[in-house]
C-alpha positions, 0 to 999 in steps of 0.5 A, a space after each residue: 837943094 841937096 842937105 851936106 852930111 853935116 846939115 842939123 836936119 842930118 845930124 839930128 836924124 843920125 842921132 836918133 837912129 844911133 840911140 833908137 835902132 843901133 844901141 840896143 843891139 851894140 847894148 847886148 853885143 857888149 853884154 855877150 862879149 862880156 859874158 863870153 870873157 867872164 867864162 873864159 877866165 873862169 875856165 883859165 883859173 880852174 884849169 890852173 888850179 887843176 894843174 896846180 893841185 895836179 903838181 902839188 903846189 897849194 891853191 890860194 883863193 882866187 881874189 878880185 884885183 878889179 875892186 883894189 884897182 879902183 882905190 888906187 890913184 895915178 899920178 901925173 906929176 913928174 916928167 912926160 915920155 916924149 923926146 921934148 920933155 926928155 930934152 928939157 929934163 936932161 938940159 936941166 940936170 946938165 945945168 944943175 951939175 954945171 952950177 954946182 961946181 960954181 962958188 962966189 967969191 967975196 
């Protein structure tokens, strides 16, 4: 009897042909093509510093923003970019101004 493509036996086999065979080469693929970027943005910057200096405009060192990045947090508090929320925040505000207007009397 035929194994399905989502048989253990099948899935195990996968697996160790994805980490055995195909990582070392998607590996050094990545590797390259993170080299090949790395090159690229060296030759943007001094390309624009020669044409910077070439107006003669002063070249500021060049800083890594990468690592200032990392120390930044995200946050997700607040409300959410889909119509629903949208919806909600905008019925809540329409109430709050509604119930502004409204005083009790003793």
């Amino acid at each position: 009897m035929a194994h399905s493509l989502r048989s253990k036996s099948k899935l195990r086999a996968k697996s160790v042909k994805r980490h055995g065979e195909f990582q070392p080469k998607e590996d050094a693929r990545k590797e390259r093509l993170a080299q090949k970027m790395k090159e690229n943005l060296d030759k943007q910057i001094a390309e624009k510093a020669a044409a910077d200096t070439a107006a003669g405009k002063e070249v500021a060192p060049v800083e890594d923003k990468m690592e200032d990045d990392s120390n930044k947090t995200v946050s997700t508090s607040g409300w959410r970019k889909s119509r629903h929320h949208i919806y909600k925040k905008n019925q809540k505000l329409k109430n709050k101004s509604k119930n502004k207007n409204k005083f009790t009397k003793f």
